[in-house]
C-alpha positions in Angstrom: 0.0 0.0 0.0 1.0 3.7 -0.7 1.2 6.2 2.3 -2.2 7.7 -0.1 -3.9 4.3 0.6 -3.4 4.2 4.1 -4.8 7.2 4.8 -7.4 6.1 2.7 -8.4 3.3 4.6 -7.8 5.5 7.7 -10.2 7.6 6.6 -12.9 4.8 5.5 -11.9 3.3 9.6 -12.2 6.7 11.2 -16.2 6.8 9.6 -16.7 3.6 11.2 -16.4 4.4 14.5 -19.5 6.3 16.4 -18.3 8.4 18.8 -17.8 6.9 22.1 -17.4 3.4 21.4 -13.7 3.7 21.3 -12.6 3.6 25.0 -10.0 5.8 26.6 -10.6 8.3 23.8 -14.8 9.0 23.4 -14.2 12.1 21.0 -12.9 9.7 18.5 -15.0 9.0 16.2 -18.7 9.9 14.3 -22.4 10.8 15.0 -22.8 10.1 11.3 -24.5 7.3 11.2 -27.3 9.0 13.3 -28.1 11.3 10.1 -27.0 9.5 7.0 -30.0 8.3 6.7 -32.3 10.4 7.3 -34.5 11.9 4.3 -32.1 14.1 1.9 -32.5 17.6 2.2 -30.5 21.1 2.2 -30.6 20.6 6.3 -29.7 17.1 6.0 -27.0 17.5 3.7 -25.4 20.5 5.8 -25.2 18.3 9.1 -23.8 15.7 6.8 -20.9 17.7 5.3 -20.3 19.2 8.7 -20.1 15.8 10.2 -18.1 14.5 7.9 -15.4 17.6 8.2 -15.3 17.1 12.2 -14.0 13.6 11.7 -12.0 13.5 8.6 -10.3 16.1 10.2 -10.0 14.4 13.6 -7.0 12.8 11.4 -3.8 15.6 10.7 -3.3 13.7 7.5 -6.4 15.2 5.9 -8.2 18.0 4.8 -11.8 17.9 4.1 -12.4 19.8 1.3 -16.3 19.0 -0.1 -19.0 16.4 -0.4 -22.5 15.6 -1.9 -25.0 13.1 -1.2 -26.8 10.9 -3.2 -29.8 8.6 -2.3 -29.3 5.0 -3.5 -31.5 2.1 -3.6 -30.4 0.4 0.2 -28.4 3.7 1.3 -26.5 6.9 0.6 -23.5 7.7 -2.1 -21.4 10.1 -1.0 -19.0 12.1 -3.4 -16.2 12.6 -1.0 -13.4 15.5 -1.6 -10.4 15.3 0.3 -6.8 16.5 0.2 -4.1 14.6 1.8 -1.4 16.6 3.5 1.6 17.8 2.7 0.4 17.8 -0.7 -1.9 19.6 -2.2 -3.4 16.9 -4.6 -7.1 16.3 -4.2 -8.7 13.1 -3.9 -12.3 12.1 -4.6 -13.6 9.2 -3.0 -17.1 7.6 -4.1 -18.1 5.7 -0.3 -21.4 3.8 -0.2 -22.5 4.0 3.7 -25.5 0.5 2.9 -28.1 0.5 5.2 -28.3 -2.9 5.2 -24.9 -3.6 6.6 -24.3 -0.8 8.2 -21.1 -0.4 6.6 -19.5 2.5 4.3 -17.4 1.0 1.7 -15.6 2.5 -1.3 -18.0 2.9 -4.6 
């Protein structure tokens, strides 16, 4: 893997986590999954985006830079931007968060 993937898959772990199940460190982690599927509006999208920033940028690796969600059949696409420090080189990650499994997976 390349120091890009890791962060990567740091990224995909660190939107795993709700906040608090990680003991010894409770901030860690996301409320996301306690809005991402909730029905897709302008409010809905802001908390998301906002949600998204706060733990993305829990990591010094990373800089959120923009997202957008689309509703899928079973769960929630979102068009992820990020830019992965020292560089400036932006990356855009498709992640599927499936209702079904709970899980947010690269699209």
């Amino acid at each position: 893997m390349t120091d890009t993937d890791l962060v990567i898959r740091d990224v995909l772990n660190s939107l795993m986590i709700r906040k608090g199940e990680k003991l010894g460190r409770p901030g860690l982690g996301t409320d996301l999954w306690g809005i991402v599927f909730e029905t897709l509006n302008d409010q809905m999208v802001k908390d998301l985006q906002q949600e998204l920033r706060d733990t993305i940028e829990q990591d010094p690796r990373v800089r959120f830079e923009d997202a957008q969600a689309y509703t899928q059949p079973n769960g929630l696409l979102v068009e992820l931007f990020i830019t992965i420090l020292p560089t400036s080189q932006q990356q855009r990650l498709n992640l599927f968060f499936d209702q079904t499994t709970q899980q947010v997976s690269l699209a």
